[in-house]
N, C-alpha and C positions, 0 to 999 in steps of 0.2 A: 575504257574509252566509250566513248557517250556516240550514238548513231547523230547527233547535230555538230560533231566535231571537226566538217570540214570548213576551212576557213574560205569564204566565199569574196572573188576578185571583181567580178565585173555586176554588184549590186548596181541600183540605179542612182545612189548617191555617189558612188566612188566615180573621180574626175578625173582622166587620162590627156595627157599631154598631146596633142595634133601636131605633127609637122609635115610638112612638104617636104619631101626628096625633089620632084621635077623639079616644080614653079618655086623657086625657094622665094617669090615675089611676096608669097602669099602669108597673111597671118600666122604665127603659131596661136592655137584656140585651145582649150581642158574644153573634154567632150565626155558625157558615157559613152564610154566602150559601146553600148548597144544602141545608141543611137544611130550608127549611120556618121558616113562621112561628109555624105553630099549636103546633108541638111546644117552644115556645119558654115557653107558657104553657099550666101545666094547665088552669088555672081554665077556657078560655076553647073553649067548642066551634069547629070547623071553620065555623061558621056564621057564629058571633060574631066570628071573623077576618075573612072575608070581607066582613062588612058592615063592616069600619072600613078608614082609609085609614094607611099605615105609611109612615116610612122607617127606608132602612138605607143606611150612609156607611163608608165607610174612608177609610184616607190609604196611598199611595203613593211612592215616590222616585222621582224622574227626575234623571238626570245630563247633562253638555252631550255626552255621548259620545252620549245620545240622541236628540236635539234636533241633532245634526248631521242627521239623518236627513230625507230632503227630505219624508218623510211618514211619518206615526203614525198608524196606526188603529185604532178599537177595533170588536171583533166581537163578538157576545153573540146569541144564543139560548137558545130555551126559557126565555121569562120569562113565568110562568103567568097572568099577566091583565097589565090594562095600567097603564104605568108609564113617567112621564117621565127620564131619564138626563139629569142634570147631570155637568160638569166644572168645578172650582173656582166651582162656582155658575152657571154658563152652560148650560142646559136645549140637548142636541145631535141628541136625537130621540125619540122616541116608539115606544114598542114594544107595537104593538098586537095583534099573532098571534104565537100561543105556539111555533108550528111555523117561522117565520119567521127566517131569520139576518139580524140589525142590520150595518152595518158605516157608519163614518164616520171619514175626516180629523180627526183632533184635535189634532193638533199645535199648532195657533195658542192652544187654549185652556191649554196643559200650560207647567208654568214648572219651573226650576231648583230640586229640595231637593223640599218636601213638596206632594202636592197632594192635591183631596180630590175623589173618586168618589161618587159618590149616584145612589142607586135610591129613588124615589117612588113605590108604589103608592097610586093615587088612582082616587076615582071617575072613569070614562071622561066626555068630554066632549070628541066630535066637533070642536067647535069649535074647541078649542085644539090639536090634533094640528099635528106638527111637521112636514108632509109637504112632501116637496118633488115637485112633479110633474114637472119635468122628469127628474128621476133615477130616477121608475118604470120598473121592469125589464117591456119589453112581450114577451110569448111566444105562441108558434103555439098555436092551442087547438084542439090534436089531440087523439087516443086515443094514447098511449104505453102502451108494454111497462114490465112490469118493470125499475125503475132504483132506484139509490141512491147518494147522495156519501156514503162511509164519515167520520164525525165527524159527519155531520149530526144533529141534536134527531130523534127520533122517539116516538110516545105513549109509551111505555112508560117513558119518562125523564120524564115529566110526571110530577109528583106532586098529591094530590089537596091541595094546599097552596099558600100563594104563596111564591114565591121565584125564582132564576135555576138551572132544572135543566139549561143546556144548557154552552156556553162562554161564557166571558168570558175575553177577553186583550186584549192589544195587540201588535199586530202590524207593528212597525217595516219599512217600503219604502226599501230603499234606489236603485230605479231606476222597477220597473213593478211595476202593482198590478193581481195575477191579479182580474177581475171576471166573467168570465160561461166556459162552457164549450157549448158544443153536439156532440153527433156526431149524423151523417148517414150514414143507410144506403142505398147505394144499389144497385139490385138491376137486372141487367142477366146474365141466365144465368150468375149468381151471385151476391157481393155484393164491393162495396166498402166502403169504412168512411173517411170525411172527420170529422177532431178538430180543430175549429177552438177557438184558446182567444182572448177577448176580453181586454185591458189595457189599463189608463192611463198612460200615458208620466209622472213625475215627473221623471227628472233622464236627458238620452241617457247611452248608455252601447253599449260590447258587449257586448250578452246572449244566450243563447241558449237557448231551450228546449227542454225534453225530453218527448217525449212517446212511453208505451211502450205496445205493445197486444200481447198474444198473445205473449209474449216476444221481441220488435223493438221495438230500442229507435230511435228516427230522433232526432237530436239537429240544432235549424233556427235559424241566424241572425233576430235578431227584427231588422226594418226598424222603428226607434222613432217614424216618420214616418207607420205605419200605428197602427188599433186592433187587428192580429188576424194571428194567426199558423197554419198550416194544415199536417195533415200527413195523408195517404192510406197507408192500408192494404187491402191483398189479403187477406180473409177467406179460408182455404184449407177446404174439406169445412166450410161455416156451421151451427153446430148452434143449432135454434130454440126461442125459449120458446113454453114455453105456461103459462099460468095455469091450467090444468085439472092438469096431471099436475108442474108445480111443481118440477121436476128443477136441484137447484142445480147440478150439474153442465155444466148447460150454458146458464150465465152466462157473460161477459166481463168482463174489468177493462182499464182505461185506467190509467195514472198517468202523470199532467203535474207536471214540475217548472220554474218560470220565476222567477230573481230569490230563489231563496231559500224559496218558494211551494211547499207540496206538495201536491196534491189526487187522493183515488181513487175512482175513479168504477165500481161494478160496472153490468150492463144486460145485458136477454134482444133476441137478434135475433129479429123481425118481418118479413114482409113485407110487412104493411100499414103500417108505420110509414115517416116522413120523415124526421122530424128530434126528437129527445129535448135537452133543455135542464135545463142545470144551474146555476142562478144562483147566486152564492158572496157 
């Protein structure tokens, strides 16, 4: 499987269907997904949007070429208020932080030829949220340094509008599904640096990861018997951030590739920091 093999939903060609829930007075329009809903309608202020509940739907093709695939996920961020996600009419999560990346298994709900995607924004209502607690992502509640997953949703891609301003795709697994990333600095009259990446085993296989830092690249046998794979690096002359003096220059970049999966990961050394976490 090829690292460009997720099929991408909300490009800026592809045309989503508009509709009113309130005002059903009002047009149905095909809008990009990322454009915004208000700009959809003049008549109607930023305000007046917001107080009403909309959908927006497309259709899709899926082939058995994909559906061979032992898992399908779909990934979505930056969905500016909240909104239920259907798959051929089966509601698959809820997406209630806008800063937040979605990611779910949907394969079982996806059929052969056309299928159809839907975004509901709706009044929020706690009680119906689609949460699963066992699959809450739990993290160390430290003080971190300066870090960032490059693709990640950040404010400035928010618009003051509803709509999906981050990703949406599907992201076909053919073996292991990259889920959490951590590094650990560890400082001992000097530093090391431990990039442990977390996965879900779908279908064994011989995989192996790659994980680069600092130009070394270590390439490591993944055991698909475990959830986690680990590789140590020699930080040679560590150069530190600070948040006062802001010097991009002396950042770090990781990139992990596992399975097809690419993820890059910038962050400032500390030595008050343990462990920085990057949930995917």
């Amino acid at each position: 499987m090829t690292i460009n093999s997720r099929i991408i939903l909300n490009n800026k060609q592809a045309l989503w269907q508009l509709s009113p829930l309130t005002d059903t007075s009002l047009l149905i329009k095909d809008i990009p997904i990322q454009q915004g809903i208000s700009s959809a309608f003049d008549e109607l202020s930023l305000l007046q949007v917001e107080a009403q509940e909309w959908h927006l739907m497309r259709y899709f093709d899926v082939d058995d070429s994909l559906l061979n695939y032992p898992a399908i996920e779909l990934v979505m961020s930056g969905v500016s208020r909240y909104a239920e996600v259907r798959i051929n009419g089966v509601a698959v999560f809820d997406c209630t932080e806008k800063m937040t990346r979605y990611r779910k298994d949907i394969k079982e709900y996806l059929q052969v030829g056309g299928n159809r995607f839907e975004v509901l924004f709706l009044q929020e209502d706690e009680d119906d949220w689609l949460i699963d607690d066992e699959n809450e992502t739990k993290l160390c509640d430290i003080n971190q340094a300066y870090h960032r997953r490059f693709g990640a949703v950040q404010d400035i891609d928010i618009k003051e509008d509803i709509g999906v301003f981050g990703v949406c795709f599907l992201q076909p697994i053919s073996h292991l599904a990259l889920n959490h990333i951590s590094i650990e600095q560890i400082w001992h009259h000097g530093c090391e640096l431990k990039v442990n990446v977390f996965f879900q085993t779908y279908k064994a296989n011989l995989i192996s990861a790659s994980i680069k830092f600092d130009g070394m690249t270590l390439t490591i046998p993944v055991d698909v018997r475990s959830d986690q794979v680990s590789a140590l690096f020699q930080v040679e002359a560590p150069k530190y951030w600070s948040d006062e003096k802001n010097n991009l220059d002396d950042l770090y970049r990781v990139e992990i590739t596992l399975d097809g999966q690419l993820h890059e990961l910038e962050f400032g050394l500390c030595e008050t920091e343990n462990v920085i976490h990057f949930p995917l």
